[in-house]
ZANULUM-5802 format. One record per residue (C-alpha): y, x, z; residue in one letter. Coordinates in Angstrom, 1 decimal, always signed. Layout:
residues N
c2/c1/c3/res
Y/X/Z/A;
...
end
This chain:
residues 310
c2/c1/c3/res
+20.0/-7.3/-2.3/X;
+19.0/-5.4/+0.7/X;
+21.0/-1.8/+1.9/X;
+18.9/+0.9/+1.8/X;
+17.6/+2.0/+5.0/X;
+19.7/+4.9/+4.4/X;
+23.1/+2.6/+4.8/X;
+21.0/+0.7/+7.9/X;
+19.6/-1.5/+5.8/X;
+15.9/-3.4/+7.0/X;
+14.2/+0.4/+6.4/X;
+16.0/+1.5/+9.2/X;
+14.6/+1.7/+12.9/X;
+16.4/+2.2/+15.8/X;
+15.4/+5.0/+18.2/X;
+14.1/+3.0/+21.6/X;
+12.5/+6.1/+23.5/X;
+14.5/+7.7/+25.8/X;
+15.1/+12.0/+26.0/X;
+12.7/+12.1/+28.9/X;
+9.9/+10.0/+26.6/X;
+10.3/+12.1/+24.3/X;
+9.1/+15.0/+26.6/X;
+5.8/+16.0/+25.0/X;
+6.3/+14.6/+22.0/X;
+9.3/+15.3/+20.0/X;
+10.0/+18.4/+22.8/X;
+7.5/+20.2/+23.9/X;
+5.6/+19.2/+27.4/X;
+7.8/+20.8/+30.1/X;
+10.0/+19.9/+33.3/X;
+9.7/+20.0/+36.9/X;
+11.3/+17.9/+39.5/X;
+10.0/+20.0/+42.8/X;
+9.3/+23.5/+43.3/X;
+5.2/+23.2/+44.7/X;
+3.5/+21.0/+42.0/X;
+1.3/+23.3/+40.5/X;
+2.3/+25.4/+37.7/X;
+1.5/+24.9/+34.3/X;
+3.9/+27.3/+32.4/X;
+6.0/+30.1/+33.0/X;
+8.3/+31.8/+31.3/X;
+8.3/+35.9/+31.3/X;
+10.6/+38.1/+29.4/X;
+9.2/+41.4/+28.2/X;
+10.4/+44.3/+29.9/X;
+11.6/+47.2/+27.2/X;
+14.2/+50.0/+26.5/X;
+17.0/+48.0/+28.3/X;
+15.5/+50.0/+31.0/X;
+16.1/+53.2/+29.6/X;
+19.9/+53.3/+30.7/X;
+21.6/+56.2/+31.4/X;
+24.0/+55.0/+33.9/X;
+23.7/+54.7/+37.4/X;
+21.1/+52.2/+39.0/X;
+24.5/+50.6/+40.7/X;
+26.1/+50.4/+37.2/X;
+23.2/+47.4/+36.8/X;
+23.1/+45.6/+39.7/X;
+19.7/+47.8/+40.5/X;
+19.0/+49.0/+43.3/X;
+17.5/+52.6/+42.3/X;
+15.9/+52.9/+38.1/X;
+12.5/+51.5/+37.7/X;
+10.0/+53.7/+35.8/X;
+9.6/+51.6/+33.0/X;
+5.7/+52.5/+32.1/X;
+4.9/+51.7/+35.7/X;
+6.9/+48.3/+35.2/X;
+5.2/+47.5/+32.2/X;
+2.3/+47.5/+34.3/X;
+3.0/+45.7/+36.6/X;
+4.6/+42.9/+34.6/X;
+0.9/+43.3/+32.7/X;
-0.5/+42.8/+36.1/X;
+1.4/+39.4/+36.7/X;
+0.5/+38.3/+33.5/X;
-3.0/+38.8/+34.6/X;
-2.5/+36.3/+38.1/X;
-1.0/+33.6/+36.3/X;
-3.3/+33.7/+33.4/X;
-6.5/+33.7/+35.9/X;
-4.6/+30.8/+37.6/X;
-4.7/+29.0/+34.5/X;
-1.1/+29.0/+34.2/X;
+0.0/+29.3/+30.5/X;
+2.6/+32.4/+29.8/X;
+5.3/+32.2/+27.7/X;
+6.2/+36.4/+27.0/X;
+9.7/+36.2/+25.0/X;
+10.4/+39.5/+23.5/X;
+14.4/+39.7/+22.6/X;
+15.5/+39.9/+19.1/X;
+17.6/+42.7/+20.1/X;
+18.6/+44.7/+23.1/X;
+19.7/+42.8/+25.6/X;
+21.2/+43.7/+29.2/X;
+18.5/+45.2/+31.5/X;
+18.3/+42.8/+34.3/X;
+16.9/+39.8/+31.2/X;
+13.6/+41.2/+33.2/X;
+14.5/+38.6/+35.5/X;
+13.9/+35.3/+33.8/X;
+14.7/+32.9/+37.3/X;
+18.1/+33.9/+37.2/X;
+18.2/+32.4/+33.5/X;
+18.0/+28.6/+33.6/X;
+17.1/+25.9/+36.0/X;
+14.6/+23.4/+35.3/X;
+15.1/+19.6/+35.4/X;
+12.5/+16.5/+34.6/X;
+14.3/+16.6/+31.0/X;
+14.4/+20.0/+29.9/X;
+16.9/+23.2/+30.8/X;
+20.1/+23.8/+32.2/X;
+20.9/+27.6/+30.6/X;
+22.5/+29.9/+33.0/X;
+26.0/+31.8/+32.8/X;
+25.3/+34.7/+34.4/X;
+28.4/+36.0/+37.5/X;
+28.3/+39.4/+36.5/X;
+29.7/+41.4/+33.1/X;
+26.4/+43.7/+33.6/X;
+24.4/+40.3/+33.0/X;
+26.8/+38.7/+30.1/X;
+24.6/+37.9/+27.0/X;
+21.6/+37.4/+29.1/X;
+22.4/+33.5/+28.3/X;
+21.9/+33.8/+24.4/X;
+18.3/+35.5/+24.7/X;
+17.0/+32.8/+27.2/X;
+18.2/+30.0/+25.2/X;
+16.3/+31.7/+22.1/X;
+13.4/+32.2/+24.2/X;
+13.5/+28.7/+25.3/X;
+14.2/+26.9/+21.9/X;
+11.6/+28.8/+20.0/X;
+8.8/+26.8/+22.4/X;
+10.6/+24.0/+22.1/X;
+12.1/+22.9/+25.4/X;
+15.3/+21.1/+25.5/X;
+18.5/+22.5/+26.4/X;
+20.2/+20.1/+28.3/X;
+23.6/+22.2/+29.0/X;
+25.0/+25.7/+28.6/X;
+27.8/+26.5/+30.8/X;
+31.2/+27.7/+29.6/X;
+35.1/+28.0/+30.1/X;
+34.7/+30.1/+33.5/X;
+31.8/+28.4/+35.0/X;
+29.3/+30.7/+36.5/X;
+25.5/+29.4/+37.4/X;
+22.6/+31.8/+38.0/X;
+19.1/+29.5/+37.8/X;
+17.9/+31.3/+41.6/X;
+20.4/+29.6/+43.2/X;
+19.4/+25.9/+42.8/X;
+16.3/+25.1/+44.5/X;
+14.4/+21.8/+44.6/X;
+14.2/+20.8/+48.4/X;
+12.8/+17.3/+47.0/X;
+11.9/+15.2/+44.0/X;
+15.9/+13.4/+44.5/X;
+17.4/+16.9/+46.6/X;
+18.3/+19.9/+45.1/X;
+20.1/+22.5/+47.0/X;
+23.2/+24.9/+44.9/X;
+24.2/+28.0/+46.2/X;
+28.0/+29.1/+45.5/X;
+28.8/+32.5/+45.7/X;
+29.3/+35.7/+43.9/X;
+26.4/+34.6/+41.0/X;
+27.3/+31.1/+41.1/X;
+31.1/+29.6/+41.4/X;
+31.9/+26.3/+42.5/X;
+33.2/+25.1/+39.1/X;
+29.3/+26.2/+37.6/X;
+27.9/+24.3/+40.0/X;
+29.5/+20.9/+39.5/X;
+28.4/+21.1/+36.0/X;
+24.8/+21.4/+37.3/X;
+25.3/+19.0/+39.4/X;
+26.6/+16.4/+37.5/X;
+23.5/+17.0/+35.2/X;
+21.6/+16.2/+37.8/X;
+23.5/+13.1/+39.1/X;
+22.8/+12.0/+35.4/X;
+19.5/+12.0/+36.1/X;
+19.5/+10.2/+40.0/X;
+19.0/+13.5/+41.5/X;
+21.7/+14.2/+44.4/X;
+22.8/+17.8/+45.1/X;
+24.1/+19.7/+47.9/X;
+26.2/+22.8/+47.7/X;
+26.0/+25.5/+49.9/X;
+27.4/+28.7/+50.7/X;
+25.0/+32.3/+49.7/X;
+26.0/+34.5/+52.1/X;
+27.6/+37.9/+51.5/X;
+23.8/+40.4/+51.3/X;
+22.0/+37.2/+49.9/X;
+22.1/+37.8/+45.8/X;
+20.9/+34.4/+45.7/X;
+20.1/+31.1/+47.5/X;
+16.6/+32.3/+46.4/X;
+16.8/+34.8/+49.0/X;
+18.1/+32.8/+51.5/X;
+15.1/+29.9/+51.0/X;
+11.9/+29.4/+49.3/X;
+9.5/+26.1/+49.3/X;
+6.3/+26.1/+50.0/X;
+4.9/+22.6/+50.4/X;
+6.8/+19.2/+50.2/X;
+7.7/+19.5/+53.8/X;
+7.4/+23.3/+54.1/X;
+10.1/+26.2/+53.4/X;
+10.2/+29.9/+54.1/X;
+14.1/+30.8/+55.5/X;
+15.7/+34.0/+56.0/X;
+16.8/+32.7/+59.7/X;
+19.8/+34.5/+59.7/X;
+21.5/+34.0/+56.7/X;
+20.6/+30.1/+57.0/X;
+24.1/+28.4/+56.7/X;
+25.5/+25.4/+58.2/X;
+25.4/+23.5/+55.0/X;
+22.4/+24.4/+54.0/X;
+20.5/+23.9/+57.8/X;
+21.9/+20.5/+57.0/X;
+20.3/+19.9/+54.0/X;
+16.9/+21.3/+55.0/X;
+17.3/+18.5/+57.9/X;
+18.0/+15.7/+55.3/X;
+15.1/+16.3/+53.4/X;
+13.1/+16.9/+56.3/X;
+11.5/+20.0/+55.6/X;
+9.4/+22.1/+58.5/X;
+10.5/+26.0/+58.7/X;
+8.8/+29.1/+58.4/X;
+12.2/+31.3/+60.0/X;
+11.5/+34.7/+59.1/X;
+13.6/+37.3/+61.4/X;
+15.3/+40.6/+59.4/X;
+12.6/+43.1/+58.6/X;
+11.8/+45.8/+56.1/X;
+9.4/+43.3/+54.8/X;
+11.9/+40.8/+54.2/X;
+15.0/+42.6/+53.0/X;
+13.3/+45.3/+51.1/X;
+10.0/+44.5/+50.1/X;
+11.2/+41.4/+49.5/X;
+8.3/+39.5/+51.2/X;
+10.2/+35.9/+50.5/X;
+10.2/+36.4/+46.9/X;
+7.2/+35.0/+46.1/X;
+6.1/+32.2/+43.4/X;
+4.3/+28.7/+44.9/X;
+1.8/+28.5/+42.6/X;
+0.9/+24.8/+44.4/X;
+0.8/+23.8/+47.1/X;
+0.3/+26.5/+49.9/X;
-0.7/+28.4/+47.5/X;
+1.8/+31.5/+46.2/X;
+2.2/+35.0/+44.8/X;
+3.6/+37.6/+46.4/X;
+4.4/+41.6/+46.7/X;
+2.4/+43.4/+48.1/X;
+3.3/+45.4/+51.3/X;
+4.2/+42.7/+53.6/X;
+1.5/+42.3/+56.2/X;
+3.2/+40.3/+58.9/X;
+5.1/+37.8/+56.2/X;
+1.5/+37.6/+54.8/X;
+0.4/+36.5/+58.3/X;
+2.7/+34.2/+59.0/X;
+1.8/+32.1/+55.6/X;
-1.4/+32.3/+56.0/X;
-0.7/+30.6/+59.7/X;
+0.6/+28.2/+57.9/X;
-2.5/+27.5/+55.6/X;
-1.1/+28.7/+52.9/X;
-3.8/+30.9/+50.2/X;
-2.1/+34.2/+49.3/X;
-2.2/+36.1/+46.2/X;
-0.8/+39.5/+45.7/X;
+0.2/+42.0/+43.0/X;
+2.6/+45.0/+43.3/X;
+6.2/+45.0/+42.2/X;
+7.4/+48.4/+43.6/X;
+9.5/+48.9/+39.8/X;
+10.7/+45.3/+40.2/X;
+11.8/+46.0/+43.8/X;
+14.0/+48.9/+42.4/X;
+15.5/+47.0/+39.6/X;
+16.8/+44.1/+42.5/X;
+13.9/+41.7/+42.2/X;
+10.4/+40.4/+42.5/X;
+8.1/+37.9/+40.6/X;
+10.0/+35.0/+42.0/X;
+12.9/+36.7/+40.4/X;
+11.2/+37.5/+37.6/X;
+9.4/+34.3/+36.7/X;
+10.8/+31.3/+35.0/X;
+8.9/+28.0/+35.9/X;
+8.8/+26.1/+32.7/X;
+6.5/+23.2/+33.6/X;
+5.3/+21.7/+36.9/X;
+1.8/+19.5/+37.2/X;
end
């Protein structure tokens, strides 16, 4: 007599499909494996009374306190970009109060071909931040492919694509060298080859340091570019847009922008001569204000998650 299929008996049918083939069907359709495809999905977490702290904008991480009805706005105005941009927006709304900087959903995870890597956040401000992103990102269904732990650190702004097989991992006070082994082991996993390099002290992020443009175009903050990083921009053999210190670039935060696609990105507004140099560049420009975000550390590359790449 046959075993039930229960016991593996003829019922029972082996799983063939990889993880990654089951992206779009048994996960939902997500991933990237560069940082200029154009987007399909972001991620966006509501802004709400975590702003309404009564500490000190330092106590946070922020750089002054935003006014959170003019925030609001201005996330509502972002909205507004990527949804005429027909980019689809995730808006996660926490379950309960979480730390005020969850505004900033980049910082949050990293996203692979196969699904997420969740972040462990460097700071005691941010602890917790974690638990609403993987609830934000398990509710639509996207795959959660590690979550860090013992005292590993990772922060998702300081891992950049720099190509399809490259990424580059920033170590330094968000991320620790322990955090990003584990990410980049994940990635090894998956053929990817990573390179870790130094943030330097004034950079929160690698994010600040570099941003992609193109396949073979980058924006660089040309004086914080490190030797190990200048190295990997080499390898992959990426052309430079080297921006020089400026108002525009350390406090307007002109090189926090989102690539939409290729040449093609959204940025704050207020930073003419950054804008120039893009557009120099061929690149189409797209503006909204972020004067609240600016107080609270951040822009929309900050402040956007990229869930899924074309």
């Amino acid at each position: 007599m046959d075993q039930p299929s229960t016991y593996g008996g003829p019922g029972f049918r082996p799983r063939v499909l990889s993880h990654a083939e089951d992206i779009g069907t048994v996960w939902a359709a997500c991933g990237t494996q560069n940082e200029y495809a154009p987007i399909k999905m972001v991620l966006l977490m509501q802004p709400g009374r975590e702003l309404q702290y009564p500490d000190p904008a330092d106590r946070w991480l922020m750089v002054d306190k935003p006014e959170i009805e003019a925030l609001k706005k201005e996330f509502e105005a972002m909205v507004v970009v990527y949804s005429k941009a027909h980019i689809s927006v995730q808006i996660h709304t926490p379950k309960t109060r979480p730390p005020p900087n969850q505004i900033f959903a980049r910082d949050l995870f990293f996203m692979t071909p196969e699904g997420a890597i969740v972040a462990r956040p460097g700071s005691e401000q941010r602890a917790g931040e974690e638990r609403h992103c993987a609830d934000a990102l398990a509710t639509r269904g996207i795959p959660i492919l590690r979550s860090l732990r013992a005292n590993q650190t990772f922060e998702g702004a300081d891992a950049i694509w720099l190509t399809p097989g490259l990424v580059a991992i920033g170590v330094g006070k968000r991320t620790n060298a322990a955090g990003a082994a584990v990410v980049a082991g994940t990635l090894a996993e998956m053929g990817v080859q990573s390179r870790i390099v130094p943030v330097p002290d004034g950079a929160q992020h690698l994010l600040g340091v570099v941003n992609v443009l193109d396949h073979n175009l980058v924006v660089v903050d040309a004086e914080r570019v490190a030797p190990e990083l200048d190295a990997a921009l080499s390898e992959a053999e990426l052309g430079r847009i080297s921006l020089e210190p400026s108002v525009e670039l350390r406090i307007r935060r002109g090189m926090n922008f989102v690539t939409l696609g290729p040449r093609s990105v959204l940025m704050p507004t207020g930073c003419p001569e950054i804008r120039r140099r893009l557009e120099a560049e061929g690149v189409q420009v797209r503006e909204t204000e972020m004067k609240q975000y600016l107080k609270a550390g951040g822009a929309m590359g900050c402040a956007t998650g990229v869930l899924r790449r074309g």
